[in-house]
VEXMIGU-626406 format. One line per field, with one value per atom (N, C-alpha, C): residue number from 1; residue in one letter; x, y, z. Coordinates in nm, 3 decimals. Layout:
<atoms>
pos	NUM,...
code	A,...
X	X,...
Y	Y,...
Z	Z,...
</atoms>
This chain:
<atoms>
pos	1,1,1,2,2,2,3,3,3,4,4,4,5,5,5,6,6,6,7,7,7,8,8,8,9,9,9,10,10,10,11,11,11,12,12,12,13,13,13,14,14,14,15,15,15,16,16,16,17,17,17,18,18,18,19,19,19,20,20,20,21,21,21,22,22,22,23,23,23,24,24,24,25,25,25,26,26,26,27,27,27,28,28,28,29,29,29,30,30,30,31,31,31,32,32,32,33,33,33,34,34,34,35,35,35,36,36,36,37,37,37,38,38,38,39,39,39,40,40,40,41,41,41,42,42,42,43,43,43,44,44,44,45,45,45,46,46,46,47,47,47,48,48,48,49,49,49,50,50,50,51,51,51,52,52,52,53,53,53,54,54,54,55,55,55,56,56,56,57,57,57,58,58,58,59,59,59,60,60,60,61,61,61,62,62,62,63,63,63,64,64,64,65,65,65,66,66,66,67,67,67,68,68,68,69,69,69,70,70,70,71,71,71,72,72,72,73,73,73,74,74,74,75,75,75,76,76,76,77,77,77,78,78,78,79,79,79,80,80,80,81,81,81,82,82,82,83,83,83,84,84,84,85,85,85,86,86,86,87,87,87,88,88,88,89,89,89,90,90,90,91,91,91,92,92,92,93,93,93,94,94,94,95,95,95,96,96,96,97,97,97,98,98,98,99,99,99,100,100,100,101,101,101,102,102,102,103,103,103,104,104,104,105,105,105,106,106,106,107,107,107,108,108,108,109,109,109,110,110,110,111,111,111,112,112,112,113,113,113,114,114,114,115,115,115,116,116,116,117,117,117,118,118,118,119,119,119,120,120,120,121,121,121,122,122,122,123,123,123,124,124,124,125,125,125,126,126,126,127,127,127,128,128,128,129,129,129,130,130,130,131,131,131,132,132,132,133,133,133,134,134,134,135,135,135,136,136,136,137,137,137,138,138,138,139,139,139,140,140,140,141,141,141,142,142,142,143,143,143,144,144,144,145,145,145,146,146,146,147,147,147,148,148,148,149,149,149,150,150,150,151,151,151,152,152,152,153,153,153,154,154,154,155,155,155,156,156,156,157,157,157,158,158,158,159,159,159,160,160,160,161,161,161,162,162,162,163,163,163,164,164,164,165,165,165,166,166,166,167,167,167,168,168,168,169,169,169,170,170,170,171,171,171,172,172,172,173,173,173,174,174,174,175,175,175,176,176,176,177,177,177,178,178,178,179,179,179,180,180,180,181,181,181,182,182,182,183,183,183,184,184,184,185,185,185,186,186,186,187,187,187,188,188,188,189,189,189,190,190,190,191,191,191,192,192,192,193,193,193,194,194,194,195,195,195,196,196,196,197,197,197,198,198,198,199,199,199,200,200,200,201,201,201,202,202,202,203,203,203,204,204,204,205,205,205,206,206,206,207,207,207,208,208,208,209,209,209,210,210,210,211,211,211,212,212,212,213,213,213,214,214,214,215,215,215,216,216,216,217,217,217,218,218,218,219,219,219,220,220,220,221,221,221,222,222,222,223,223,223,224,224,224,225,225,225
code	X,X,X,X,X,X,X,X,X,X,X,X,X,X,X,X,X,X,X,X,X,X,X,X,X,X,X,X,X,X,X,X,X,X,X,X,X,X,X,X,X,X,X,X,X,X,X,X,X,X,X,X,X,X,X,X,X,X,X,X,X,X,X,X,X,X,X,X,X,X,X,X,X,X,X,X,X,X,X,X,X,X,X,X,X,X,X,X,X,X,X,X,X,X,X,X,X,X,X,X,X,X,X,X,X,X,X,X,X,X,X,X,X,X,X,X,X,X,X,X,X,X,X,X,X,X,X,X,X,X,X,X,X,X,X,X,X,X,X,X,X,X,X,X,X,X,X,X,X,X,X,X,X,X,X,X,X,X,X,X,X,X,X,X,X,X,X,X,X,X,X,X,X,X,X,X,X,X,X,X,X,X,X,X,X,X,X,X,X,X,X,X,X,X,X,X,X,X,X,X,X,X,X,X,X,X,X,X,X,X,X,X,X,X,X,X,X,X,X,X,X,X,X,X,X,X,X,X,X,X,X,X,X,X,X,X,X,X,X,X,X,X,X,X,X,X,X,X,X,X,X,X,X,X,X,X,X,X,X,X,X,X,X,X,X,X,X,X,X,X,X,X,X,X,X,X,X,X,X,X,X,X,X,X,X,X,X,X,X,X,X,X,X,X,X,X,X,X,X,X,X,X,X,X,X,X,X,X,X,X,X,X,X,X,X,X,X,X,X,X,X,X,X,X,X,X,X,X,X,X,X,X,X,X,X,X,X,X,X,X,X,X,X,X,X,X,X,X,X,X,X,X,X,X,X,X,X,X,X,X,X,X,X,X,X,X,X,X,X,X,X,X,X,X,X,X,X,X,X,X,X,X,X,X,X,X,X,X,X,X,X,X,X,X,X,X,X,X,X,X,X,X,X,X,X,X,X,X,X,X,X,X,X,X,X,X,X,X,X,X,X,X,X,X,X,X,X,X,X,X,X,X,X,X,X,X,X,X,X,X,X,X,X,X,X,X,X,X,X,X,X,X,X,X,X,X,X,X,X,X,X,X,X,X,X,X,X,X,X,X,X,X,X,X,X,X,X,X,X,X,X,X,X,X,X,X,X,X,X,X,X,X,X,X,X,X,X,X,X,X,X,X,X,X,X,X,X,X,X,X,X,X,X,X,X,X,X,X,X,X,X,X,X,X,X,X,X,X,X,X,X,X,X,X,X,X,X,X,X,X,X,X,X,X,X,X,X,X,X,X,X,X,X,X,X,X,X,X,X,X,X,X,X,X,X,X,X,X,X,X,X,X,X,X,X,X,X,X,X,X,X,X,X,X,X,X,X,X,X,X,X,X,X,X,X,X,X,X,X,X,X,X,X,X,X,X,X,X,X,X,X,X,X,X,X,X,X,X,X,X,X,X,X,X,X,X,X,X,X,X,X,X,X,X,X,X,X,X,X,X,X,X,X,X,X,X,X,X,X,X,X,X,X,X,X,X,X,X,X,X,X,X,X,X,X,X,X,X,X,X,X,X,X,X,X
X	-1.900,-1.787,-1.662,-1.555,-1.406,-1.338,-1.322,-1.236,-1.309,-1.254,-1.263,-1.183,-1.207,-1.124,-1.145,-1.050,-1.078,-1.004,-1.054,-0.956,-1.018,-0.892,-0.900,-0.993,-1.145,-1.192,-1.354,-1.278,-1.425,-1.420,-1.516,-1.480,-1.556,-1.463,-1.468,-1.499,-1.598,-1.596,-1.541,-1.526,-1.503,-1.556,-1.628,-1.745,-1.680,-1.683,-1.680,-1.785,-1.755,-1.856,-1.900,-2.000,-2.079,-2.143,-2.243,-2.298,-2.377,-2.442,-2.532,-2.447,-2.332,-2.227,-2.206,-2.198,-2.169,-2.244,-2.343,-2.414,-2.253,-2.280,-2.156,-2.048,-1.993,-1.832,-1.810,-1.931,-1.858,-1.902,-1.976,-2.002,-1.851,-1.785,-1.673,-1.561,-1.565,-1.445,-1.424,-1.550,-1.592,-1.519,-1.553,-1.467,-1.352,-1.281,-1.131,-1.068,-1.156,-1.014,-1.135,-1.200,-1.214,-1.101,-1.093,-0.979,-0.845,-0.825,-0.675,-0.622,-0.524,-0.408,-0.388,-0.317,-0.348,-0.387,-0.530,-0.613,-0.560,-0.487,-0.431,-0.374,-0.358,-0.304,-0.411,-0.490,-0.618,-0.691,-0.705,-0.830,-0.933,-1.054,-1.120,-1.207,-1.243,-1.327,-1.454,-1.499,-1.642,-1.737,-1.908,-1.947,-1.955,-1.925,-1.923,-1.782,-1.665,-1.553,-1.572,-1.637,-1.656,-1.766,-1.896,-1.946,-1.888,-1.770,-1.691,-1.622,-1.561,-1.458,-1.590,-1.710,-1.792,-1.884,-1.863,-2.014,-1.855,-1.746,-1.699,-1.571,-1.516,-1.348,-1.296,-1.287,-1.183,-1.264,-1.217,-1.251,-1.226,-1.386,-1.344,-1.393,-1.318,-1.335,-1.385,-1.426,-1.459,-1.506,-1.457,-1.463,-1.538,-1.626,-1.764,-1.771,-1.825,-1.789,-1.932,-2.047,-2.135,-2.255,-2.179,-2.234,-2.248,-2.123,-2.111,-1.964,-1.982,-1.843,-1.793,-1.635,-1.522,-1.386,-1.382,-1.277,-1.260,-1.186,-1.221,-1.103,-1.057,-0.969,-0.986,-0.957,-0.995,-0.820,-0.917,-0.830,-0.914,-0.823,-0.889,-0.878,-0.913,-0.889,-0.880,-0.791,-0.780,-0.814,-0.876,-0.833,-0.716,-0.747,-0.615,-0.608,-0.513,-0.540,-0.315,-0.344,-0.226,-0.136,-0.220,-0.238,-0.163,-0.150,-0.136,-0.015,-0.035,0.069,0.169,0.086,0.194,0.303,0.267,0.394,0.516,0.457,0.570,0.670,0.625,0.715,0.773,0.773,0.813,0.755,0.615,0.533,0.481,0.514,0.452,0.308,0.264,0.203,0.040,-0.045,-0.187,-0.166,-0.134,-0.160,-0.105,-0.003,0.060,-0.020,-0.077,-0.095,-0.269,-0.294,-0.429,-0.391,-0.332,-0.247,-0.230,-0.280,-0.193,-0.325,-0.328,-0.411,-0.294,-0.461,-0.404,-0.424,-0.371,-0.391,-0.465,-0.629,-0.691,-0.691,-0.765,-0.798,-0.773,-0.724,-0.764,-0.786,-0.908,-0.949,-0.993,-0.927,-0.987,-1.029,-1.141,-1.193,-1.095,-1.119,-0.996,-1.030,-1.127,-1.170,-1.130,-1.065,-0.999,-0.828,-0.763,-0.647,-0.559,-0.459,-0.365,-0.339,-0.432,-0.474,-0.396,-0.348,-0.268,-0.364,-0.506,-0.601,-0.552,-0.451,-0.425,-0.361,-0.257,-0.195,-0.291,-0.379,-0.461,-0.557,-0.591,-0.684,-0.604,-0.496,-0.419,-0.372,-0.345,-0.342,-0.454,-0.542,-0.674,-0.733,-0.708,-0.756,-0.670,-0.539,-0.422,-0.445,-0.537,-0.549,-0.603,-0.710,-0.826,-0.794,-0.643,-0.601,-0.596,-0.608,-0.605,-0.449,-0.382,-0.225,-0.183,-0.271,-0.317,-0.349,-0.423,-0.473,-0.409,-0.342,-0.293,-0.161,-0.028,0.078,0.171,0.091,0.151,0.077,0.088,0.031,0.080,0.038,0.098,-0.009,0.089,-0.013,0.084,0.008,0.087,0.049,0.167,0.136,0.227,0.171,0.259,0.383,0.492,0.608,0.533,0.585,0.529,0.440,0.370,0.231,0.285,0.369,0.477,0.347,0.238,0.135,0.129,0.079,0.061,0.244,0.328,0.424,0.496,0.490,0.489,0.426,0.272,0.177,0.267,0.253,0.336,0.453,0.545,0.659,0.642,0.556,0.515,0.502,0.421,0.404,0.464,0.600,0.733,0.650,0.596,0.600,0.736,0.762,0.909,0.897,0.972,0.961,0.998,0.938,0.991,0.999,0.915,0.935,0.890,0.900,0.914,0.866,0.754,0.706,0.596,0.566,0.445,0.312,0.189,0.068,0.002,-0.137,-0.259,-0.245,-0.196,-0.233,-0.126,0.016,0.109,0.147,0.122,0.102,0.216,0.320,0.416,0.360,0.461,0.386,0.520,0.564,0.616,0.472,0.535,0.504,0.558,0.450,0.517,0.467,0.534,0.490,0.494,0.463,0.545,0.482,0.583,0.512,0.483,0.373,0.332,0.342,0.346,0.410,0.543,0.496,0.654,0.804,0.866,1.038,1.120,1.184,1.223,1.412,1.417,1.542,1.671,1.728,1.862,1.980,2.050,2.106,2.190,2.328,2.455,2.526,2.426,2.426,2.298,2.375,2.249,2.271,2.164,2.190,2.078,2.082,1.986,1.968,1.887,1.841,1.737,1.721,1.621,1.516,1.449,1.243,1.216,1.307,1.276,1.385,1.452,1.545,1.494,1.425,1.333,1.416,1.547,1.613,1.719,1.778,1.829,1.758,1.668,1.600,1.560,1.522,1.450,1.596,1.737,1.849,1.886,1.866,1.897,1.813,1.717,1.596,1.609,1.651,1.670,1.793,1.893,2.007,1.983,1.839,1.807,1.787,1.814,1.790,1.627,1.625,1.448,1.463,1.379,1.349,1.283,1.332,1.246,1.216,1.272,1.252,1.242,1.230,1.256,1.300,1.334,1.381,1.369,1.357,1.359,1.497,1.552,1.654,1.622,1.625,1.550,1.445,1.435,1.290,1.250,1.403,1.366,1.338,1.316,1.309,1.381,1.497,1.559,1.450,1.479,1.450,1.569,1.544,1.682,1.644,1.744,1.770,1.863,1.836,1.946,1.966,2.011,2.048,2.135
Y	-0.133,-0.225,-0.154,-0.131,-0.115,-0.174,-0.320,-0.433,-0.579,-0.674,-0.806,-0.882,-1.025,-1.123,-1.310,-1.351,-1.463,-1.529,-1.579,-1.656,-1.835,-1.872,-2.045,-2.014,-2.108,-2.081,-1.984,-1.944,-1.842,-1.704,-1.617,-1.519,-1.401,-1.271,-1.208,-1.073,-0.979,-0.827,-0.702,-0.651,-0.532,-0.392,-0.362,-0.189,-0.154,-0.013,0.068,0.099,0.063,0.025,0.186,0.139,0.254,0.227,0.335,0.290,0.143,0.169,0.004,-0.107,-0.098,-0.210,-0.244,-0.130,-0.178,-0.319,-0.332,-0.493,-0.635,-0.614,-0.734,-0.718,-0.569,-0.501,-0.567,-0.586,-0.602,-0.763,-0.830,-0.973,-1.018,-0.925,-0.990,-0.988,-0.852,-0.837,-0.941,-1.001,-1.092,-1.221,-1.258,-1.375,-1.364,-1.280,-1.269,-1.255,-1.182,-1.188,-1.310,-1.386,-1.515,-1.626,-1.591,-1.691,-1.650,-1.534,-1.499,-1.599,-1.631,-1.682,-1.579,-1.446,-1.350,-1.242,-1.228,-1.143,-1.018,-0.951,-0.827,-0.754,-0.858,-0.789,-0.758,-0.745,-0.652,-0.618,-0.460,-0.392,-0.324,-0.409,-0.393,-0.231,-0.198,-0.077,-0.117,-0.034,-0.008,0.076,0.069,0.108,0.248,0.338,0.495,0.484,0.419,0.479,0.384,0.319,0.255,0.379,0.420,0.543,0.651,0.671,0.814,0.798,0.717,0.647,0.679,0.632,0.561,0.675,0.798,0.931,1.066,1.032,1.123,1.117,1.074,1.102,0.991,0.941,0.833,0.729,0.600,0.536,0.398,0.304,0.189,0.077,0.001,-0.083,-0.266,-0.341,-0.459,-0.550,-0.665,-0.816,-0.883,-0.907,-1.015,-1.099,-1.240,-1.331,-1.366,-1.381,-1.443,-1.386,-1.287,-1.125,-1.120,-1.230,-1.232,-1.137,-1.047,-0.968,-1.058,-1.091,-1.162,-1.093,-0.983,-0.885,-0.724,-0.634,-0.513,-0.430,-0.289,-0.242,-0.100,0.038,0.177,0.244,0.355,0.438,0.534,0.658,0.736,0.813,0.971,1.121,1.143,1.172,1.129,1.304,1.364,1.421,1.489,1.628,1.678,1.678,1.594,1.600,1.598,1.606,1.596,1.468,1.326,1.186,1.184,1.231,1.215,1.254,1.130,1.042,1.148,1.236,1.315,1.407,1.411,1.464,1.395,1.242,1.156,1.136,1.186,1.219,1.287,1.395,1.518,1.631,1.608,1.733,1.821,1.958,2.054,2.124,2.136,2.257,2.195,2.292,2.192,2.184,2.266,2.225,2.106,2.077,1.946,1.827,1.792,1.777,1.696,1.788,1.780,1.684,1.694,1.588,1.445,1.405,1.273,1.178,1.063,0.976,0.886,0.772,0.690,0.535,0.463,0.334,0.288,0.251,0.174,-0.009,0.010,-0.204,-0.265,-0.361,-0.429,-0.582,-0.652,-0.768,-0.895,-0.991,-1.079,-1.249,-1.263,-1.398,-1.512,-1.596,-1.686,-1.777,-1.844,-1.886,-1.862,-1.722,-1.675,-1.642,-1.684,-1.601,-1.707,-1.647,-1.709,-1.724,-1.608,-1.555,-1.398,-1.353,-1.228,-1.143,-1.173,-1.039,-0.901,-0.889,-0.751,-0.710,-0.759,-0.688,-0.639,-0.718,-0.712,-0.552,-0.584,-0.468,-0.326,-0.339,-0.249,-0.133,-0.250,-0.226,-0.128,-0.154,-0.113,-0.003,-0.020,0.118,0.234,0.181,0.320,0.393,0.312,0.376,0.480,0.473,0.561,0.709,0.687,0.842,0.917,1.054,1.185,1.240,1.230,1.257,1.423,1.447,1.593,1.679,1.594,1.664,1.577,1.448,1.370,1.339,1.400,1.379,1.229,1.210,1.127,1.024,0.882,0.792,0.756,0.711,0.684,0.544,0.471,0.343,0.348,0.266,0.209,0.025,0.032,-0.196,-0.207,-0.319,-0.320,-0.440,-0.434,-0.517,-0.673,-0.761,-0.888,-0.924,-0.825,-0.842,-0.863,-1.009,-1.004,-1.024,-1.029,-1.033,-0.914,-0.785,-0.666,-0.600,-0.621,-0.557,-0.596,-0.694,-0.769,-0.695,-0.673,-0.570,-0.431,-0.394,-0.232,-0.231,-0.336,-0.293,-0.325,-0.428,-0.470,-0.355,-0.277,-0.155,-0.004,-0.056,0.043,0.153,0.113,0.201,0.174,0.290,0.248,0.249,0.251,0.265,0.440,0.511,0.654,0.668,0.556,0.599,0.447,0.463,0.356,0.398,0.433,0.453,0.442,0.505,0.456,0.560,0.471,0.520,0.459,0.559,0.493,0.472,0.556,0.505,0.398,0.412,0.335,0.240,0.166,0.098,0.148,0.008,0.038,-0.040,0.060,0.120,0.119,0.081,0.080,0.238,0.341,0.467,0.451,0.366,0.375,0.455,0.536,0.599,0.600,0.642,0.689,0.787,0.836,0.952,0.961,1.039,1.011,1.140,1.103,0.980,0.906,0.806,0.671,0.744,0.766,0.798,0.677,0.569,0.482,0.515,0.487,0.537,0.521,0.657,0.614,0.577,0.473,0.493,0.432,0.440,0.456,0.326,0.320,0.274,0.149,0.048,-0.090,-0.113,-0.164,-0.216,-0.313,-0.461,-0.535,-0.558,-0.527,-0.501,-0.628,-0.726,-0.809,-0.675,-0.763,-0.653,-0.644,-0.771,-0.712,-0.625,-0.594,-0.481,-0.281,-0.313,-0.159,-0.024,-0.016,0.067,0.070,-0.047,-0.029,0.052,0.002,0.057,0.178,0.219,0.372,0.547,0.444,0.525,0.553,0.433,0.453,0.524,0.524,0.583,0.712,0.744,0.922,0.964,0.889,0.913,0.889,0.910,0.922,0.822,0.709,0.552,0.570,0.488,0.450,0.298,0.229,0.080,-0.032,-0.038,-0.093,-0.200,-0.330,-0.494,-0.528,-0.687,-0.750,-0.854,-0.997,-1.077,-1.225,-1.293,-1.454,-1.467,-1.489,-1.464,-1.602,-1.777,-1.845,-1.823,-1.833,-1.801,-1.676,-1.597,-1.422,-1.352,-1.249,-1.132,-1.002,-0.970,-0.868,-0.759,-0.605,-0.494,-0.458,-0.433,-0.379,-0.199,-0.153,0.003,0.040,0.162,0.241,0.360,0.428,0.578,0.618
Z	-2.862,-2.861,-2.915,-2.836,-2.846,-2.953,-2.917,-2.936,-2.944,-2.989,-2.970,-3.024,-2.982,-2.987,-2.910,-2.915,-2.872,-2.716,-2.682,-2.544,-2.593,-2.639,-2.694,-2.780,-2.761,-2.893,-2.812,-2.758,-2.664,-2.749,-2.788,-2.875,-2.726,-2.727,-2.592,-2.700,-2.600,-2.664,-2.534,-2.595,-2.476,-2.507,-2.372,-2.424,-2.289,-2.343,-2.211,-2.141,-1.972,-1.903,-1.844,-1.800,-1.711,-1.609,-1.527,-1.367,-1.356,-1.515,-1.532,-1.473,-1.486,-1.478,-1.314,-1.240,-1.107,-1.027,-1.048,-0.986,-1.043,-1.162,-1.195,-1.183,-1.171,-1.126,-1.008,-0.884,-0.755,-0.760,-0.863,-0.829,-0.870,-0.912,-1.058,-0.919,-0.916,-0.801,-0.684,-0.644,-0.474,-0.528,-0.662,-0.744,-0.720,-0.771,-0.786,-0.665,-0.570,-0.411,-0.347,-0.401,-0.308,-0.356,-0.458,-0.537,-0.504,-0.436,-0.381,-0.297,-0.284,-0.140,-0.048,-0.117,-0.012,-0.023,0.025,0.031,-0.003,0.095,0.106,-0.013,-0.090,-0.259,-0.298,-0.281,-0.364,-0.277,-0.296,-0.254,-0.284,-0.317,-0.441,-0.419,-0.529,-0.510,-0.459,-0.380,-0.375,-0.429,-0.402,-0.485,-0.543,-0.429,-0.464,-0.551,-0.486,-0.586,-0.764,-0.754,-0.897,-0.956,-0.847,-0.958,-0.953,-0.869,-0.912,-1.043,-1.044,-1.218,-1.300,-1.292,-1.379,-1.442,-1.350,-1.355,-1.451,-1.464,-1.564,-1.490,-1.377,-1.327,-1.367,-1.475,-1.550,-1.622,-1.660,-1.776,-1.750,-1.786,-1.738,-1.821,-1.865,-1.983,-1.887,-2.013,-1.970,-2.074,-2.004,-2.162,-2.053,-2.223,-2.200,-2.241,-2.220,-2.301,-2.271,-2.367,-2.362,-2.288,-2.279,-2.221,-2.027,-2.047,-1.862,-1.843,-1.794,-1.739,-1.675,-1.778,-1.689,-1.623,-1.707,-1.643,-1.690,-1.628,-1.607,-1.568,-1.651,-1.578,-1.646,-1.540,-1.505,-1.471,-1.564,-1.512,-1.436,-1.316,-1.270,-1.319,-1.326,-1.317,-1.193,-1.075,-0.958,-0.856,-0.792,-0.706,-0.649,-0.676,-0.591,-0.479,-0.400,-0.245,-0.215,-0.078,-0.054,-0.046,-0.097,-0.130,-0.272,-0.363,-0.518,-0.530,-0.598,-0.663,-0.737,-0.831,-0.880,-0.740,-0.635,-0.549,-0.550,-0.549,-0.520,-0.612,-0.760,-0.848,-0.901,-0.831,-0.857,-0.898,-0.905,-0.942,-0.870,-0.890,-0.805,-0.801,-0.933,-0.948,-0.993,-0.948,-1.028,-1.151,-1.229,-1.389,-1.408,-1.324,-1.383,-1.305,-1.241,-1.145,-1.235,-1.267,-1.322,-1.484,-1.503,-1.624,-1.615,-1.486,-1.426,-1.409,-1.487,-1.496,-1.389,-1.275,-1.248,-1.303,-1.318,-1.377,-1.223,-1.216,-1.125,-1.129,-1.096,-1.009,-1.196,-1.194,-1.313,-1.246,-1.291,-1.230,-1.387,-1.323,-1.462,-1.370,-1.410,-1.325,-1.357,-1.248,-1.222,-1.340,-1.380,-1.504,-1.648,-1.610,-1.750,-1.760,-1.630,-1.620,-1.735,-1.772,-1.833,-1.976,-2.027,-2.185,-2.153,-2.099,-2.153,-2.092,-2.044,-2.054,-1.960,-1.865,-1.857,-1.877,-2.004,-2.116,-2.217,-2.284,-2.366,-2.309,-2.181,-2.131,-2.182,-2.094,-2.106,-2.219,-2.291,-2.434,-2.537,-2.499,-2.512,-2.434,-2.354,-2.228,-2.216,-2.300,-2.309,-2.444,-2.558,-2.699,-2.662,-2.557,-2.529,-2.458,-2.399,-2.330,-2.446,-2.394,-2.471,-2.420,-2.525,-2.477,-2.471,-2.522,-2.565,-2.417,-2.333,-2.226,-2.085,-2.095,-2.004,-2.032,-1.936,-2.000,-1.886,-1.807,-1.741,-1.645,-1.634,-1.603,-1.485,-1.353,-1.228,-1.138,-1.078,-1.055,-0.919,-0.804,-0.679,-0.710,-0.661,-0.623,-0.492,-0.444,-0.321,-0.337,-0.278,-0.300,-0.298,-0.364,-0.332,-0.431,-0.510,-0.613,-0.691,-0.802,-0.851,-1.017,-0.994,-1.105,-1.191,-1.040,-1.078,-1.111,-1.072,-1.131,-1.278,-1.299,-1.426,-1.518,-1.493,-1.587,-1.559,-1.495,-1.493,-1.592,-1.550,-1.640,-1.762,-1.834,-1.961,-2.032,-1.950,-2.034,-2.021,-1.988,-2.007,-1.854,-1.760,-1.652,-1.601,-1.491,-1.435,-1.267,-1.170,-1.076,-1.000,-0.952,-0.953,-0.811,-0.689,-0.525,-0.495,-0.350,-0.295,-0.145,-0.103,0.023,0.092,0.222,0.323,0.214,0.166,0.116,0.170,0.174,0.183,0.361,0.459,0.574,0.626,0.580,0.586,0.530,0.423,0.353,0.235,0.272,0.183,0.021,-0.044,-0.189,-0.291,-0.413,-0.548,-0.618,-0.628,-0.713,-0.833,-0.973,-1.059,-1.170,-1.262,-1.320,-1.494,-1.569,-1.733,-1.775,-1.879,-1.965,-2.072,-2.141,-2.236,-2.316,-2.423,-2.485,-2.422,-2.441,-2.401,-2.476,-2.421,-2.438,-2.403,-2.448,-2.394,-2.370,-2.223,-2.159,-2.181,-2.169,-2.189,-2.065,-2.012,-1.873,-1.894,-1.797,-1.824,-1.651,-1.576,-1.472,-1.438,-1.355,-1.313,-1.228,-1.143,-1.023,-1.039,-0.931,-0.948,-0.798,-0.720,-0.568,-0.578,-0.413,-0.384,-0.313,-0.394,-0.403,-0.249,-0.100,0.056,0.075,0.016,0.048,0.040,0.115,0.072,0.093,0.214,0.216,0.097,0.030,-0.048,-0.188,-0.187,-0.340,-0.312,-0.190,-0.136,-0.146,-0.117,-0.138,-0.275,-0.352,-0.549,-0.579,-0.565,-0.628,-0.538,-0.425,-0.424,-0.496,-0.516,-0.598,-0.732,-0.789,-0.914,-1.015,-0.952,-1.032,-1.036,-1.129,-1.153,-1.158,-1.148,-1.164,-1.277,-1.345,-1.484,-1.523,-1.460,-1.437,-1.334,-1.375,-1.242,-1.319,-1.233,-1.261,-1.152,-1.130,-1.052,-0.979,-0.882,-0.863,-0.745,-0.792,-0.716,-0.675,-0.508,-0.480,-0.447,-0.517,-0.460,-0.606,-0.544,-0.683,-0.685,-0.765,-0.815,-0.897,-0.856,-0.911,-0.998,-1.120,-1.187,-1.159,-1.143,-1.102,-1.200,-1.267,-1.391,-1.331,-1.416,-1.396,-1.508
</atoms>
């Protein structure tokens, strides 16, 4: 056991999981995108990529309550391929390259949402990096996931690209470094989140993205520089 705590008067633990775990990893996951509206915001792992995380390429935590896995969230050690994430931010070289944890799936059953838990996860699953040997953190969400970007920026990630991943699949590349430096910028812009050429031109002109905001029934990206 990691951590613990409570949700209302439910008392929750959290261990870092292993291969034992995969049977309830994917019962947990079938929960959470049956309970979606739209599907397409999550694409859950399967079982080889949960035992690749799980057999030594990254780290994957999970809260139990009563010793039923209710939610779960991984990081990777990701593969060098011509796919990674560190290109999209400017990194060239393997050494650096090999530095770059990705923030994976974080899932919490619909039964439990609305207690903080993937801040809380988060929180918890970032004590555990070795800053020593990992200098930079990188996650994709897709425009529209206004759940998953909320978590990103909570935890001072920023926005660093904005493009086709994964087989076309437009993509928010967000990244931070670690240790956290919190920014200095001199310039704002506040862009609607369907405006993808707009935010795709700031962000080559060196803006990064660090909020958002409600803007009625739309949503603003704040952009600095």
């Amino acid at each position: 056991m990691i951590a613990t705590g409570f949700l209302a008067n439910e008392r929750y633990v959290v261990h870092v999981l292993n291969e034992t775990h995969i049977p309830e990893l994917t019962v947990l996951q079938q929960e959470v995108v049956d309970a979606l509206p739209n599907k397409a915001i999550l694409q859950p792992l399967d079982n080889e990529e949960l035992s690749f995380i799980l057999s030594g390429n990254g780290f994957m935590i999970g809260v139990f309550v009563e010793g039923k896995l209710i939610a779960f969230r991984a990081l990777l050690e990701p593969m060098i391929d011509e796919e990674h994430l560190g290109y999209d931010i400017g990194l060239k070289t393997e050494k650096e390259l090999r530095k770059v944890l990705y923030q994976e799936i974080s899932n919490v059953h619909p039964d439990y949402r609305g207690h903080g838990l993937q801040r809380t996860m988060a929180e918890i699953i970032m004590q555990q990096v070795d800053e020593s040997k990992f200098h930079t953190v990188c996650a994709t969400v897709m425009p529209g996931n206004i759940a998953s970007l909320k978590d990103k920026f909570s935890q001072h990630m920023h926005i660093a690209a904005l493009k086709l991943k994964y087989g076309g699949k437009l993509r928010y590349v967000f990244m931070k470094s670690l240790p956290y430096k919190e920014h200095k910028w001199a310039e704002e812009q506040f862009v609607p989140m369907d405006n993808t050429e707009a935010q795709q031109q700031l962000l080559k002109s060196g803006f990064i993205g660090i909020s958002m905001r409600a803007d009625g029934p739309d949503w603003l990206i704040q952009y600095v520089k």
